[in-house]
N, C-alpha and C positions, 0 to 999 in steps of 0.2 A: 837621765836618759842620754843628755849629750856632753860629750866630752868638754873638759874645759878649750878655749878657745883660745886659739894663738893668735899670734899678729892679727892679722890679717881676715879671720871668721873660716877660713878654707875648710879647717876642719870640722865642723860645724856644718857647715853647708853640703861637704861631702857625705858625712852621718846622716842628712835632711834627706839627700836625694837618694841614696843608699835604702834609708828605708819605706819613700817613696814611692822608687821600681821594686821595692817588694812588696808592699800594697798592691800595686795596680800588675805585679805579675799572678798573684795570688787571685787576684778581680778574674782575671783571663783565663784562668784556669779553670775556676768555678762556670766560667760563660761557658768554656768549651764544653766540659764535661755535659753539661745541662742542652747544650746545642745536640752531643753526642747523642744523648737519652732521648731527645724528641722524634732527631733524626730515624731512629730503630722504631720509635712507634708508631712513624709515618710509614716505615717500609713493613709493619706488620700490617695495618693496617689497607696497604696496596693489596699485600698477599690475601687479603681476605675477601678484598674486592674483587680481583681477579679470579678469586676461585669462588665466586657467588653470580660471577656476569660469563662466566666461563659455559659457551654450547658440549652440546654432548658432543661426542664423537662422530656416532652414527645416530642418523635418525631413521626411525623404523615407520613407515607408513599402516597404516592396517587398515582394512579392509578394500583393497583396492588392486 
C-alpha cells in the first residue's frame, strides 16, 4: 500500500494523509447525502401537515 520511504518518511506520510482526506471526504459525502434525504421527508411531511390543519375557504353557515 505505501511506497517505499525516502530520507526523511515525507513520502509516506504524504500517501498517509492523502488517503486520510479521502476517507473522511467520502464520510462527508455519505453525511450530506443522508442529511439531504431526511431533509425532503421533513418538508414532505410539513406538506401534509399543512394541508391536514389547513381551514376551508369559505365556511357556509346553515340554517341561520
Amino acid at each position: 500500500m505505501f511506497a517505499p520511504l525516502d530520507m526523511h518518511g515525507e513520502k509516506r506520510h504524504e500517501i498517509h494523509r492523502s488517503a486520510r482526506l479521502s476517507m473522511l471526504h467520502e464520510r462527508v459525502v455519505k453525511r450530506m447525502d443522508k442529511v439531504d434525504n431526511l431533509a425532503d421527508e421533513v418538508e414532505q411531511a410539513a406538506a401534509v401537515l399543512v394541508a391536514a390543519t389547513r381551514q376551508p375557504d369559505r365556511i357556509i353557515m346553515l340554517g341561520m
